[in-house]
C-alpha positions as CSV (number, residue, x, y, z in Angstrom):
1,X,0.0,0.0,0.0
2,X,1.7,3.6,-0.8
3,X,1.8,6.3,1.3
4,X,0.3,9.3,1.0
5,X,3.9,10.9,0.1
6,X,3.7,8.2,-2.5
7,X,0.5,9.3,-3.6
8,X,1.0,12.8,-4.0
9,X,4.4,12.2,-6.4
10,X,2.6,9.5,-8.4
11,X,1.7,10.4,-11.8
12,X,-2.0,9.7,-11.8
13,X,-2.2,12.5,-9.1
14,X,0.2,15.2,-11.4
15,X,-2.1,13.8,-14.4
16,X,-5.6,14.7,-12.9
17,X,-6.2,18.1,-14.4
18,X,-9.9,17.8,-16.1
19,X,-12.1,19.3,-14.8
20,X,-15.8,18.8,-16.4
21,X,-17.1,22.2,-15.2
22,X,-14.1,24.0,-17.7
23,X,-15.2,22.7,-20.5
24,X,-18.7,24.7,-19.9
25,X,-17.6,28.2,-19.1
26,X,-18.4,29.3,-23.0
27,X,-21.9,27.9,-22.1
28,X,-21.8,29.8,-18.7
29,X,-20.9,33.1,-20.3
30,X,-23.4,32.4,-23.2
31,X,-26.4,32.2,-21.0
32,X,-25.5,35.0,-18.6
33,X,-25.6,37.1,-22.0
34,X,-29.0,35.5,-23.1
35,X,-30.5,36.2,-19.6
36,X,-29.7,39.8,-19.7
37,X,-30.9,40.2,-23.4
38,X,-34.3,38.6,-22.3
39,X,-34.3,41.1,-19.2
40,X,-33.0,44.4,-21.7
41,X,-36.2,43.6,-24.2
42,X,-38.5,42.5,-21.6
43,X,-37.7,45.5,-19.8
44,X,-36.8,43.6,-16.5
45,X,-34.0,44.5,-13.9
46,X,-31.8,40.7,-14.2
47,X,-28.8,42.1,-13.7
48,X,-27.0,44.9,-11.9
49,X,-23.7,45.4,-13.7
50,X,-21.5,45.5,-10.9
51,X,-23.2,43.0,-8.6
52,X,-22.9,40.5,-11.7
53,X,-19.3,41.7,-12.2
54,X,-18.8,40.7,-8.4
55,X,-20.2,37.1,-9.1
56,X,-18.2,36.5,-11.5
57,X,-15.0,38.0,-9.8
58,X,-15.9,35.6,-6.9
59,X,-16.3,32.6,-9.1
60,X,-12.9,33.1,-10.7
61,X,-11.4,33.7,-7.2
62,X,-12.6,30.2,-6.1
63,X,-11.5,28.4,-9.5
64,X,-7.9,29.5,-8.9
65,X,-8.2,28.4,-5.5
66,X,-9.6,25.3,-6.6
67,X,-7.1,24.4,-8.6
68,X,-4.8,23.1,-5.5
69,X,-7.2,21.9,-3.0
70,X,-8.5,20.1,-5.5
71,X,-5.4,18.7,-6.1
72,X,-4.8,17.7,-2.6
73,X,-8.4,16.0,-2.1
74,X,-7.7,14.0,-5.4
75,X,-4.7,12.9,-3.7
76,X,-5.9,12.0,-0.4
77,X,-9.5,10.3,-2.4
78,X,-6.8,8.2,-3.9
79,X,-4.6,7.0,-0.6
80,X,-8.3,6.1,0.5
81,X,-9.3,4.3,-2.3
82,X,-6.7,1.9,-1.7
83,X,-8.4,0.0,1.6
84,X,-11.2,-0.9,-0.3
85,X,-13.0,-1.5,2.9
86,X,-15.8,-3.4,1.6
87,X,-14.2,-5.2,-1.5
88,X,-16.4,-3.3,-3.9
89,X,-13.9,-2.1,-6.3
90,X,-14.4,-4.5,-8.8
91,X,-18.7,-4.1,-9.0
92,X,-17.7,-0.1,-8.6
93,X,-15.1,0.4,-11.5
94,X,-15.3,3.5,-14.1
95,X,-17.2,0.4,-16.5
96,X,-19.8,-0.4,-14.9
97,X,-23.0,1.8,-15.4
98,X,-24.9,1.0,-12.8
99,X,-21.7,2.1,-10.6
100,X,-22.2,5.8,-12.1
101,X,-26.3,5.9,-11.3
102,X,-24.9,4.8,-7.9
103,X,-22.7,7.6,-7.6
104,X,-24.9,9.6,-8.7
105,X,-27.3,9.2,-5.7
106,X,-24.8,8.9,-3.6
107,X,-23.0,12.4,-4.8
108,X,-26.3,14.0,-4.3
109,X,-27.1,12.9,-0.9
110,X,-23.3,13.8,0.3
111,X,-24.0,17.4,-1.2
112,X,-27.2,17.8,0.5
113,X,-25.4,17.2,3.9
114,X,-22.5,19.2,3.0
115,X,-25.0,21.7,2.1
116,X,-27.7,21.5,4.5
117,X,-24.4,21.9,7.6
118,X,-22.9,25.0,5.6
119,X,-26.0,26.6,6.7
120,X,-26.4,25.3,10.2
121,X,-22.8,25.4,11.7
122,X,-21.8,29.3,11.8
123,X,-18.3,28.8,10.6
124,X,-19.1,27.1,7.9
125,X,-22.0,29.3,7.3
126,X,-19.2,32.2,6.7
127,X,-16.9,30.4,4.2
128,X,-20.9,29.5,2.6
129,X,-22.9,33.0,3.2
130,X,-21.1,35.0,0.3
131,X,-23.1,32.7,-2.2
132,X,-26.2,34.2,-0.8
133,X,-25.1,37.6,-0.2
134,X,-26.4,39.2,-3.6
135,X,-29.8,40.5,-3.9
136,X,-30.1,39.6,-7.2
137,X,-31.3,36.5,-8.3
138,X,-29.9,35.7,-11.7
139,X,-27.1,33.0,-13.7
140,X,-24.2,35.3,-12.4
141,X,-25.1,34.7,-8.8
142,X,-24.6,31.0,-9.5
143,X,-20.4,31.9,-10.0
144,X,-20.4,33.4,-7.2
145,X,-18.9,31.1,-5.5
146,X,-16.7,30.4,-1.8
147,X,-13.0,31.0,-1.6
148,X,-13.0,29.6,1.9
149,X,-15.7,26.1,1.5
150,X,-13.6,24.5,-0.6
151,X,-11.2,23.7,2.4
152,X,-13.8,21.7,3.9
153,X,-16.6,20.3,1.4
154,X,-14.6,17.1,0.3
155,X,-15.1,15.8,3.7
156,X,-18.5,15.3,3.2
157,X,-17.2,12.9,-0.1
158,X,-14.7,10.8,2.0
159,X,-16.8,7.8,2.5
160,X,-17.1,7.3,-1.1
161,X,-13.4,6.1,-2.7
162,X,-13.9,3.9,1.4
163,X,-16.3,2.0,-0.4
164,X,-14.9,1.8,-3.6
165,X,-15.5,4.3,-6.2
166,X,-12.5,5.9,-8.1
167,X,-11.7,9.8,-7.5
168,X,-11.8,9.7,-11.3
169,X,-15.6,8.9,-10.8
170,X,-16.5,11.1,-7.4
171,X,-15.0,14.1,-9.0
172,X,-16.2,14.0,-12.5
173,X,-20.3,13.7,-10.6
174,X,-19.1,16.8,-8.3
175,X,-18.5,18.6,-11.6
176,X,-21.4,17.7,-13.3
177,X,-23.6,18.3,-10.0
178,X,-22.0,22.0,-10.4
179,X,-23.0,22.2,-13.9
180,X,-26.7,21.1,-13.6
181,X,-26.7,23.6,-10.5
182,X,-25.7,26.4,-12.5
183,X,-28.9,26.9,-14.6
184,X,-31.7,27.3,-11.6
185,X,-30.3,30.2,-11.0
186,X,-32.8,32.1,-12.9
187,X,-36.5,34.1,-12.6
188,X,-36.8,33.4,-16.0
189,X,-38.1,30.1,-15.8
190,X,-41.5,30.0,-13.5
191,X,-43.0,26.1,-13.1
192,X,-41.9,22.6,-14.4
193,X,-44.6,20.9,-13.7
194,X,-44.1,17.1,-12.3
195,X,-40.6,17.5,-12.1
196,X,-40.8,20.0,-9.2
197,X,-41.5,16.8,-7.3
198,X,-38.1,15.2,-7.4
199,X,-35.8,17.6,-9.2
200,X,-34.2,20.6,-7.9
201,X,-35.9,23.5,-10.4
202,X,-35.7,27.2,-10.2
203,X,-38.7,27.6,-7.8
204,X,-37.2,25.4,-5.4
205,X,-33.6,27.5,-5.5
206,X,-35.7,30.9,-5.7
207,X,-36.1,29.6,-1.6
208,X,-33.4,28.8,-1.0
209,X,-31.4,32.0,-2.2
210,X,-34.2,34.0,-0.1
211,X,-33.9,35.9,3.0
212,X,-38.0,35.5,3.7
213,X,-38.1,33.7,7.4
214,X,-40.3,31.3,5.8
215,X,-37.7,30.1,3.4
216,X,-35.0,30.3,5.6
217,X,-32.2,27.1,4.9
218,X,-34.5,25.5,3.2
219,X,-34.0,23.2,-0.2
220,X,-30.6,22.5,0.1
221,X,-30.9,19.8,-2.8
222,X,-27.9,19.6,-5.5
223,X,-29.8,17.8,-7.8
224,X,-32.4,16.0,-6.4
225,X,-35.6,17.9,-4.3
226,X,-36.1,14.4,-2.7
227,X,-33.3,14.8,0.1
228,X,-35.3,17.7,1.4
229,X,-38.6,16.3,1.0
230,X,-37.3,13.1,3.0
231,X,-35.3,15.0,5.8
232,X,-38.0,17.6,6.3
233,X,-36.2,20.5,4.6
234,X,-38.5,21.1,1.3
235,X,-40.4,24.2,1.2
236,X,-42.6,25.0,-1.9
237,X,-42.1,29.1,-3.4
238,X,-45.3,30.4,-2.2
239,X,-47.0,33.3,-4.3
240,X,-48.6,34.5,-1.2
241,X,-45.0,35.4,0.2
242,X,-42.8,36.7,-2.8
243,X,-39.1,35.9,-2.6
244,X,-36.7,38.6,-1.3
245,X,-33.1,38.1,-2.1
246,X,-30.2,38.2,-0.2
247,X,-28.8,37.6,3.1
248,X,-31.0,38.8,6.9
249,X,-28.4,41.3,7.3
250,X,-27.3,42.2,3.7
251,X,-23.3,43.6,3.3
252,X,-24.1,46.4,0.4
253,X,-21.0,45.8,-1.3
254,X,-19.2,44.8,-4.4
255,X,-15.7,45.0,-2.6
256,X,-14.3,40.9,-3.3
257,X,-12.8,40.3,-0.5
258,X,-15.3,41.8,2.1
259,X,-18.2,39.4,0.1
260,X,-15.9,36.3,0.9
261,X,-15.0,37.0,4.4
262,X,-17.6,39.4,6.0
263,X,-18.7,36.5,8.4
264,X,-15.5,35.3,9.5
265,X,-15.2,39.0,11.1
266,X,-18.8,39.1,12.3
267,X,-17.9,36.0,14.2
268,X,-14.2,37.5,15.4
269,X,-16.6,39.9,17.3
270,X,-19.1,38.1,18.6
271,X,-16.2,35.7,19.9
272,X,-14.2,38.3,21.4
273,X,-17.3,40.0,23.0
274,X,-18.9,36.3,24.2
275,X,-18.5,36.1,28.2
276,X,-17.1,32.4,28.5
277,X,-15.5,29.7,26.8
278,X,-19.2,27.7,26.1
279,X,-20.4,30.7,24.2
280,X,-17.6,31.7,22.3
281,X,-17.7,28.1,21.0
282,X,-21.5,28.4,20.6
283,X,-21.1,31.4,18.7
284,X,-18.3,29.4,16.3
285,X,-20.6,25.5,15.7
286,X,-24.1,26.9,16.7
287,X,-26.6,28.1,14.0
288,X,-26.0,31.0,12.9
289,X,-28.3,33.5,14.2
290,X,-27.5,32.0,18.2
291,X,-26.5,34.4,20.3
292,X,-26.6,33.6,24.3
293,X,-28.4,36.9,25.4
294,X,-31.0,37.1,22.9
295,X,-30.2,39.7,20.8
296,X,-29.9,37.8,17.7
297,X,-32.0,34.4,17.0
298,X,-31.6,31.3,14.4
299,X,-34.2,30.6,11.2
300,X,-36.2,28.1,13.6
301,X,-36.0,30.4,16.0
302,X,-37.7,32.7,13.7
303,X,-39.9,30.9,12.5
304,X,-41.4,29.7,15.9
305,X,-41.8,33.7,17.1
306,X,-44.2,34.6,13.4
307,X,-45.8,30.6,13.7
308,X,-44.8,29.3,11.1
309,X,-44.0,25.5,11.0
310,X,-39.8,24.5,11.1
């Protein structure tokens, strides 16, 4: 069995640059630009120039930073793979199709989690928040992605080259969960009809993205609604109670690097300020929103105070 010094030198490490989601960034920019036509001639506000310009800035900010810890998960995925815990490798390998619809369930569920967490443990709700802090709703939002999440997400894939499945296999459905996610990211498209039952559509991400207490960390499906409909997480975009973008306490800016780290200062405060060792540590792993006087209270929280159903 190598090392993980082995690993890391080997050539199938050093040869793991592609990266699915690349080879859609033409698409990407193509349909940003189509969305903004369809909002110039139906004379609708899609995008604010330098908000979009921000989204963007952030998404290129997280694939640079991508590019090594991505490297280093690929490497670690692959010292894992070798235990082959359950001696599933051979019914799990890149040739077997029923291995990818697998993966492809199993992908989904571990992003729900790692989602679903990023918005109920505070610290990683700050390396998360900056995806929600636009109050826009549009295809640029969906670049705007973390520059500090991706030092933690690829925990939540770990158990998957334990039981067999090639880092080959578990990134490439990460990539193509990224690409699928990219499009309900819109207004444009209202209803879908039977597939809002079991597929994550733009109604279903319009609540998630909002800052309604209602809709509060709700739908935190990849690509799959069922996750939240089965761990009592689903909430349906209500016309009663329009969406309102953005974050409870929304930032104002389009400065980079205040979008990506905002939190991680908000909770610097709150820690320095909390009386003992408990709350500063409540105030770090407890929803954010916790506070041990009062003064500021989580979604359920919320929720509980206006009566309406967590």
């Amino acid at each position: 069995m190598n090392s993980l010094w082995e690993i890391y030198r080997s050539p199938e490490v050093w040869g793991f640059t592609d990266d699915v989601t690349v080879y859609f960034v033409p698409g990407f920019v193509i349909l940003i630009l189509l969305e903004f036509y369809i909002g110039y001639r139906g004379n609708v506000n899609l995008h604010e120039p330098k908000d979009s310009l921000a989204s963007i800035g952030m998404g290129i900010g997280s694939l640079g930073l991508g590019v090594g810890v991505k490297f280093a998960a690929f490497g670690f995925f692959l010292f894992l793979f070798q235990f082959d815990v359950f001696g599933l490798q051979q019914y799990l390998g890149m040739d077997k199709w029923y291995a990818w619809v697998i993966l492809f369930f199993a992908d989904d569920l571990s992003f729900y989690w790692h989602h679903r967490l990023s918005h109920h443990i505070r610290v990683l709700w700050a390396a998360h928040i900056n995806h929600h802090s636009s109050v826009n709703y549009n295809l640029a939002v969906a670049l705007r992605q973390s520059w500090t999440e991706l030092f933690y997400k690829y925990v939540f894939w770990l158990w998957l080259p334990l039981i067999g499945f090639h880092p080959i296999m578990i990134f490439t459905m990460i990539g193509i969960s990224l690409i699928y996610q990219f499009w309900v990211h819109t207004k444009t498209i209202k209803s879908l009809g039977f597939l809002e039952l079991f597929m994550n559509t733009p109604s279903h991400h319009r609540v998630h993205h909002a800052s309604n207490i209602r809709y509060l960390d709700r739908n935190h499906a990849g690509i799959l609604i069922i996750w939240d409909r089965m761990f009592g997480t689903f909430q349906k975009e209500e016309e009663s109670d329009p969406v309102v973008y953005g974050i409870t306490s929304n930032i104002h800016t389009y400065n980079l690097f205040k979008i990506a780290f905002h939190e991680f200062q908000n909770i610097w405060k709150d820690v320095k300020s909390a009386p003992t060792l408990k709350t500063k540590l409540g105030y770090m792993f407890m929803a954010p929103g916790w506070s041990h006087d009062g003064r500021s209270k989580t979604s359920d929280q919320l929720r509980k105070e206006k009566g309406i159903r967590s």
